[in-house]
VMD Tcl script that draws the C-alpha trace (Angstrom):
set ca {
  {4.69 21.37 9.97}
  {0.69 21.68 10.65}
  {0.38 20.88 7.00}
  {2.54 17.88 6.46}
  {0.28 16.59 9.91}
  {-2.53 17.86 7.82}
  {-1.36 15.76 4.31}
  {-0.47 12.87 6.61}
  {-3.69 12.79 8.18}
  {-5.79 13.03 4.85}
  {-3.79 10.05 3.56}
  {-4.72 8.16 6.33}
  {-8.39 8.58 6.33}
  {-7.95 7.89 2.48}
  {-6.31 4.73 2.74}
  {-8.18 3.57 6.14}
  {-11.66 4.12 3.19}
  {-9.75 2.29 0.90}
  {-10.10 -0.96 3.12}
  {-12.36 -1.08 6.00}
  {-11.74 -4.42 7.73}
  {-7.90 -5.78 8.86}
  {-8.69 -8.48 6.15}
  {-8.80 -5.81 3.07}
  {-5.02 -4.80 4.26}
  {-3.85 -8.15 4.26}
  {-4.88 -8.80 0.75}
  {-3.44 -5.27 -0.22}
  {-0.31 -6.58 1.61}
  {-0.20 -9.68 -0.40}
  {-1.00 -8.16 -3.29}
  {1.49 -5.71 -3.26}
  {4.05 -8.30 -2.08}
  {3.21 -10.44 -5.30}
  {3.64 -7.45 -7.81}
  {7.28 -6.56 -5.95}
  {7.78 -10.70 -6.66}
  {6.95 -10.35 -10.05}
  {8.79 -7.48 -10.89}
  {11.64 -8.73 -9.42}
  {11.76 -12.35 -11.59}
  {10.72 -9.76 -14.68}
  {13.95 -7.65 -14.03}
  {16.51 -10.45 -13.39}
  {18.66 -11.23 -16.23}
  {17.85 -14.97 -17.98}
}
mol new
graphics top color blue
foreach p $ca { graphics top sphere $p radius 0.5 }
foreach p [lrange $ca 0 end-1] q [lrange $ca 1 end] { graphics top cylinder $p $q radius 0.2 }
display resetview
């Protein structure tokens, strides 16, 4: 248990360095949104 708190932990830090300010996780947000868009219209059948 201490080291899935200790993983968990790690990978925040990680991703908090990733994108200081709230506006770098918005467009990370949006970005990801778009590519889950796109995927999406690339997988449906024409």
């Amino acid at each position: 248990m201490k080291a899935l708190f200790m993983m968990l932990l790690g990978l925040s830090v990680l991703s908090l360095t990733a994108c200081n300010t709230m506006e770098g996780v918005g467009q990370d947000v949006k970005a990801t949104g778009g590519a889950v868009e796109k995927a999406a219209k690339d997988a449906k059948p024409k």
